[in-house]
N, C-alpha and C positions, 0 to 999 in steps of 0.2 A: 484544520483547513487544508485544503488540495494546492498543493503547490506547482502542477503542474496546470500549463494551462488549457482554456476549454474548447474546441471549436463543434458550434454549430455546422449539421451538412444537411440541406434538404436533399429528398432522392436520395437516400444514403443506402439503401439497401441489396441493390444490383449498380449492376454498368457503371458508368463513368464514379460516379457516387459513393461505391463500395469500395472502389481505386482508391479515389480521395481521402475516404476514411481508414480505412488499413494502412497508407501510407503516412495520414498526419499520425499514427498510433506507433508508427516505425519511429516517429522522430520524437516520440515523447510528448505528444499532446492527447490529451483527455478529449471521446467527441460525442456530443451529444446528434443522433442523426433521427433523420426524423423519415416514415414510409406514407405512403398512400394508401394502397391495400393489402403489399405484401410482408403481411406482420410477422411470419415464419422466417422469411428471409433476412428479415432487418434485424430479427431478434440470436441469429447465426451470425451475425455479422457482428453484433454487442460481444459474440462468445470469441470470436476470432481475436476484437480489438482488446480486451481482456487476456487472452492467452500472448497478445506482447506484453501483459504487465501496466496496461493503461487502463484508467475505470471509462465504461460507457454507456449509455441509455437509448431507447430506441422511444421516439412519441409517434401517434397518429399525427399526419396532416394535411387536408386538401390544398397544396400550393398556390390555387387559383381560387381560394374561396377567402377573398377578403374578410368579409364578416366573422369571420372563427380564427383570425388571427388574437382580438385579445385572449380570447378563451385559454388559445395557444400559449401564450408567453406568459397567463397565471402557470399554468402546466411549468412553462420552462423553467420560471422560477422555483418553485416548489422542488422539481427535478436537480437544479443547480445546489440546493440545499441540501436534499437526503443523500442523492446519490454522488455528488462531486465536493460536497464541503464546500461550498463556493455561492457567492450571491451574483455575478458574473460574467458571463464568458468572454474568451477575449477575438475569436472570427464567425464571423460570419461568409457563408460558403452557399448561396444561389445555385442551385444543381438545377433543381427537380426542373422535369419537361418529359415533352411530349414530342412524338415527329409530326410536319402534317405536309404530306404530298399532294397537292391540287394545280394543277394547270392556273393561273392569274384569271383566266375567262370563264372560270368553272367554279372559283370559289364561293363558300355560302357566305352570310353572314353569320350564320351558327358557327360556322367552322371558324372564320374571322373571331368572333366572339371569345371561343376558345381558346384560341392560339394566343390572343391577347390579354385574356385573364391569367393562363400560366407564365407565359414569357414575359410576361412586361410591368401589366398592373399588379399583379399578383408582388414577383419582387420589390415591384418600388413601394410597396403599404408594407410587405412584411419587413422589410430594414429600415424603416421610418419608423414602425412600432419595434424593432428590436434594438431600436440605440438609448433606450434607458438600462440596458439589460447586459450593451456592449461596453467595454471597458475602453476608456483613453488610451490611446495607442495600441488599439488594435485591430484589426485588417478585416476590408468586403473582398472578399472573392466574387464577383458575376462570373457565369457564363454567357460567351456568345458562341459564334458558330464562323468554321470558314467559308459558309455562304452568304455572311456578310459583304466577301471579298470577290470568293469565284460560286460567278453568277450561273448559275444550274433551274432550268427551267424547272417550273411546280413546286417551287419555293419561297415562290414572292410573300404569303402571309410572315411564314416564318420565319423568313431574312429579314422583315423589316421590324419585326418586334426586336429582333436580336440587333441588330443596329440602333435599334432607341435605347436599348440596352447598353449599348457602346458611347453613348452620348452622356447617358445617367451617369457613367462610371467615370466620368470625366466632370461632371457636374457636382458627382457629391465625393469626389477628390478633394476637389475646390474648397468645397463649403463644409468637410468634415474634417478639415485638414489643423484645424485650430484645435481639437479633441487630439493630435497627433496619429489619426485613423488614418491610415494608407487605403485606399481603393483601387484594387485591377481589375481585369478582363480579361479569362484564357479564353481563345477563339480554338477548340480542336477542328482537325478536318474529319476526314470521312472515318468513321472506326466504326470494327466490327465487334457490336454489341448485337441486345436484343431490340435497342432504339429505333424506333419506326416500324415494327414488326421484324428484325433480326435485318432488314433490305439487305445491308453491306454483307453484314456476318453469312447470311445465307444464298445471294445470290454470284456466282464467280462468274459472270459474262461481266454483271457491276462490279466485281473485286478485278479483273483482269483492268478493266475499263481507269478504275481509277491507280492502279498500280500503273499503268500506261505515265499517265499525269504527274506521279508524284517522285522527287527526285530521289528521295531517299529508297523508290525500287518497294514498297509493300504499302498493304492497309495499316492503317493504327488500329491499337489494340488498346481498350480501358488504361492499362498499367503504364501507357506512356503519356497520356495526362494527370491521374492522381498525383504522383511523384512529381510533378509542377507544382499543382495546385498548393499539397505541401511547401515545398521548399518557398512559396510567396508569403508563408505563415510562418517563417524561421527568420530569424534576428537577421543572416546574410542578407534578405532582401528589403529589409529597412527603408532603404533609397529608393524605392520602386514604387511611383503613384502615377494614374491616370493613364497607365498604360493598356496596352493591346495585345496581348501576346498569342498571336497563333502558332497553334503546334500541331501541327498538321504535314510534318515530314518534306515541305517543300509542294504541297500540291499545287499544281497549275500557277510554278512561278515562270 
């Protein structure tokens, strides 16, 4: 049996996601991450978390497609058995997203649709079906965004998913809190990934813009959230439920 323990990362295979998993692998936890379409990427990513010495697995997953979640967690189980020794795991970690920039007056319903199948509906059915699978006393990770906070026009769909998100995480703190399950919220600000078509990463009129705003003087970069996300999965933050935590270098305080 694997004595280390296992955390769950949707989105695990670039950006924010592949932070998170190299970093829980730095602390000695085993992660089972899961991709969408980039199976090359996520399955380099299994090689990396293995080269600290940790075991790991990569699954298909559409995050926004409720219906192929049980399908999902026979897979995960099956997975937690050959490849981790374990019947289990003890986090679960809400990555996976998408950007969506729309003016409020311009948005569709398709696009509404979307945003709200990944970011909202999507999470709240897959860690509803993954808490027969999660262990007692052990921790949700959500993401949200610090557009929940600083309001940036052509954001409204997906600030307001990400703030239902903020309210869940507060709700099933509550109500999972008798299982000894901790539930947070990291809020990052603006980071330069490939997220929303690379925007931050590649555009420097928007990198100058937001370096302008934020006190700590740069963009974030992936590796200064993962290394959170981790440490809310380590025994030091035991005490820590129902929180919010944005790490977002002080933008637009």
């Amino acid at each position: 049996m694997s004595s280390s323990k296992i955390a769950l990362v949707t989105g695990g295979s670039r950006g924010l996601g592949k932070s998170m998993a190299l970093n829980l692998a730095k602390k000695g936890i085993d992660v089972l991450l899961t991709y969408h379409t980039q199976q090359a990427e996520a399955e380099s990513v299994v090689a990396e978390i293995q080269a600290h010495g940790q075991r790991a697995a990569a699954l298909q997953l559409d995050a926004s497609k409720v219906t192929s979640f049980e399908a999902f967690f026979a897979q995960v189980g099956t997975t937690l058995t050959e490849i981790f020794g374990a019947e289990k795991f003890d986090f679960l970690i809400n990555n996976a997203g998408t950007g969506l920039y729309a003016p409020f007056a311009e948005t569709t319903e398709e696009q509404f649709d979307q945003a709200m199948n990944i970011h909202f509906k999507g999470p709240f059915f897959l860690t509803q079906q993954a808490l027969p699978l999660l262990r007692d006393g052990g921790r949700i990770i959500n993401i949200s965004s610090g557009l929940t906070r600083i309001i940036n026009p052509n954001s409204s769909a997906y600030a307001s998913m990400k703030a239902a998100m903020e309210v869940l995480t507060k709700y099933q703190a509550k109500e999972l809190g008798a299982r000894g399950i901790a539930v947070n919220i990291v809020a990052p600000g603006a980071i330069a990934t490939d997220f929303g078509g690379g925007r931050v990463r590649d555009n420097q009129e928007l990198q100058d813009y937001i370096v302008s705003l934020t006190a700590l003087g740069r963009v974030g970069l992936a590796d200064d959230i993962g290394p959170v996300v981790a440490f809310l999965c380590t025994d030091e933050a035991r005490w820590i439920t129902a929180q919010r935590l944005e790490v977002s270098g002080g933008q637009s305080i």
